[in-house]
Rosetta silent file (secondary structure, phi, psi, omega in degrees, C-alpha in Angstrom):
SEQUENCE: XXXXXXXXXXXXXXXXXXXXXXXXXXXXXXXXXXXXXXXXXXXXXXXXXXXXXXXXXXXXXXXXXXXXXXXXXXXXXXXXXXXXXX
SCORE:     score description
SCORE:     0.000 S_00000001
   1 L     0.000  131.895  170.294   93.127  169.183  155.061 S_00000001
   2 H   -53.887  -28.315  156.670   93.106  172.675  155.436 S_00000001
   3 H   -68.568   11.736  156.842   92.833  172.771  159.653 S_00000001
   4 H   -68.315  -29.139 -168.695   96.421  171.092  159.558 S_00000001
   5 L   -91.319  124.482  173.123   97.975  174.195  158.232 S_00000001
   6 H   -65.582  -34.882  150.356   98.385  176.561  161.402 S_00000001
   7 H   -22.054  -32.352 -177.190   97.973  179.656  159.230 S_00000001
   8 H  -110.526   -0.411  179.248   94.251  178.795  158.647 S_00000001
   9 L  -102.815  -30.567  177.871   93.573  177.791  162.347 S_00000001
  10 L  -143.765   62.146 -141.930   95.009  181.100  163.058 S_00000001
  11 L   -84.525  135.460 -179.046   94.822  183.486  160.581 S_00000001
  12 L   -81.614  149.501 -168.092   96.461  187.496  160.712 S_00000001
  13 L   -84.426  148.038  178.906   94.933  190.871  159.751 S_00000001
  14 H   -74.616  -36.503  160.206   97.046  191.995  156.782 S_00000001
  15 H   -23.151  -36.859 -146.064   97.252  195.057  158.723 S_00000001
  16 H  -101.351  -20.409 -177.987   98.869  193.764  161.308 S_00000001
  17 L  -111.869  127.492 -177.094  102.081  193.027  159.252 S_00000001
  18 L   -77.680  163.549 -168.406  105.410  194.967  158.368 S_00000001
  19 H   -39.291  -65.005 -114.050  106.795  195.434  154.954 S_00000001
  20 H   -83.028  -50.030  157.367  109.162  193.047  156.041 S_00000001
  21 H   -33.520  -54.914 -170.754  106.220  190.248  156.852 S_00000001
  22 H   -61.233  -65.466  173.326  104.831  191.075  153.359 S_00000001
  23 L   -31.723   -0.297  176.870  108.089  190.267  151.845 S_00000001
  24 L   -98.567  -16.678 -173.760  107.772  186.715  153.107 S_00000001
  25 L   -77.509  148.199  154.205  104.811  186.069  151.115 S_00000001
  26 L   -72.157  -22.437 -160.043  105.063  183.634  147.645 S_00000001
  27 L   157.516  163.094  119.583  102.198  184.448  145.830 S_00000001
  28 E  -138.525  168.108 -163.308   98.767  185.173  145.976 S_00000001
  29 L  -132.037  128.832 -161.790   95.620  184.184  144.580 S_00000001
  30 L   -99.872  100.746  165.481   92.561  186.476  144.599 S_00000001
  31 L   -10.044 -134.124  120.163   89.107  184.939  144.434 S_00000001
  32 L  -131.813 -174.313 -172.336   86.673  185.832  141.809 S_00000001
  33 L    92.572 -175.755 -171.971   82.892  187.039  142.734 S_00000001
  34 H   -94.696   -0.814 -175.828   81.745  189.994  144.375 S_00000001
  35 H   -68.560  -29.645  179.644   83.605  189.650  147.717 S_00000001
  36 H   -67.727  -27.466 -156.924   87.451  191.656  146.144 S_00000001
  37 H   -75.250  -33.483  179.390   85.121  193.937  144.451 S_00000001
  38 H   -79.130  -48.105 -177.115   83.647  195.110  147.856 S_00000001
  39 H   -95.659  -38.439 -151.069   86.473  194.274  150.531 S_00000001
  40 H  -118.833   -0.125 -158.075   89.281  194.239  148.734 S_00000001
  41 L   -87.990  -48.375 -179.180   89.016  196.726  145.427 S_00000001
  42 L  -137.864   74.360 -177.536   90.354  199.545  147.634 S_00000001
  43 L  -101.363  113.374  178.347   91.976  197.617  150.808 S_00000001
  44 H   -59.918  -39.392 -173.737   95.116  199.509  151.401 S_00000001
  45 H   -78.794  -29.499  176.378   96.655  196.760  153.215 S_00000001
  46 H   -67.052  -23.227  167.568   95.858  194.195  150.396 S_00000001
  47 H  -100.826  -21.780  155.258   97.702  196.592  147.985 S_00000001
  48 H   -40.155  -52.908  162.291  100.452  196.628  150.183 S_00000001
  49 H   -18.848  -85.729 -170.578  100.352  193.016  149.402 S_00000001
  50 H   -65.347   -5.433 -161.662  100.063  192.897  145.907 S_00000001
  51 H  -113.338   -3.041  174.549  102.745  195.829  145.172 S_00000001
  52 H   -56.720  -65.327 -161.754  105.342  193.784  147.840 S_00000001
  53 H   -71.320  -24.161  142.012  104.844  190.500  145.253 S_00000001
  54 H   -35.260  -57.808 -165.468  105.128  192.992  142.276 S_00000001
  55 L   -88.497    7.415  162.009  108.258  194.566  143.003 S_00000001
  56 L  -144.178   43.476  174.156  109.533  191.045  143.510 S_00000001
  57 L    40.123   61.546 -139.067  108.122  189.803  140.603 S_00000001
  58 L  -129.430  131.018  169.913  106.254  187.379  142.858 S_00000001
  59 L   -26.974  123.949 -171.302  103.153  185.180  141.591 S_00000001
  60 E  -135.554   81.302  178.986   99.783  187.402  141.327 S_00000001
  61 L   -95.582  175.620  169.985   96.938  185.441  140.349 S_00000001
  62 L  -177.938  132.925 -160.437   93.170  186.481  140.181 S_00000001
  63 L   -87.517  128.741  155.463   90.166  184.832  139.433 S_00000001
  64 H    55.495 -131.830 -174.739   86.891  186.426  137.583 S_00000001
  65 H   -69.989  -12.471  169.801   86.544  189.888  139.452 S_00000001
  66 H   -16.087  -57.278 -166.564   89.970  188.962  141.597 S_00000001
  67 H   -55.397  -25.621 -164.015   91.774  191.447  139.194 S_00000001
  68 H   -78.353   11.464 -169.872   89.782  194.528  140.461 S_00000001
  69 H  -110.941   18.847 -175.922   91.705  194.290  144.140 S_00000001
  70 L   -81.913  147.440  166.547   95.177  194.578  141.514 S_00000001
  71 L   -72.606  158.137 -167.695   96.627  198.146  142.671 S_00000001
  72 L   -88.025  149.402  162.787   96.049  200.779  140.089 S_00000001
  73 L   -41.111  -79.621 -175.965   99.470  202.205  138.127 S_00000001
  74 L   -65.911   -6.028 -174.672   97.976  205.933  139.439 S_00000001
  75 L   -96.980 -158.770 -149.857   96.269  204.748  142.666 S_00000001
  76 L   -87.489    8.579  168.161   97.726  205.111  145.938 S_00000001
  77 L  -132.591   34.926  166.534   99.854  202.175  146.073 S_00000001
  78 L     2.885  111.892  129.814  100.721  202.246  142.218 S_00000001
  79 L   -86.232   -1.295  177.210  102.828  199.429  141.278 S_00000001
  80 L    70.323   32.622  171.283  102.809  199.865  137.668 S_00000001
  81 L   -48.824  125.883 -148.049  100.920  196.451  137.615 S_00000001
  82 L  -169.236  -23.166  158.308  100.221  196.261  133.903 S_00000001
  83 L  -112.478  130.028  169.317   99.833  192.648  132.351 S_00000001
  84 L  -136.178  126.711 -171.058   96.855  190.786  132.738 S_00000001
  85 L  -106.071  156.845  163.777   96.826  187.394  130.814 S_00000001
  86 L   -55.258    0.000    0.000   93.891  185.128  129.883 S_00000001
């Protein structure tokens, strides 16, 4: 059950965490729906995220609109993100 995992009983602002935290993460997986397109489409700390698990060729999934929180190649935390499979 998800309240066993302490991470979800006490969950951190992505903000709140250095490069060095982000570099701990395994993956992540992006919802679909309209909540990435609104919170997350241009969340600076959430492309901190995604361009950490880029540059270490680190699992990036996303679901339905998930992909629009992907950092842009030209936007401000560019990763040169560039495949998106089916």
């Amino acid at each position: 059950m998800l309240l066993g995992i302490p991470g979800f009983q006490h969950p951190v602002a992505l903000s709140s965490l250095t490069d060095a935290d982000l570099d701990e993460f395994d993956a992540v997986f992006t919802p679909g729906g309209h909540g990435p397109m609104v919170d997350l489409a241009d969340n600076a700390d959430a492309g901190r995220l995604l361009a950490a698990l880029h540059r270490k060729q680190a699992p990036i999934a996303a679901l339905c609109h998930g992909p629009c929180c992907c950092p842009r190649p030209n936007g401000p935390t560019g990763c040169g993100c560039s495949t998106v499979t089916g």
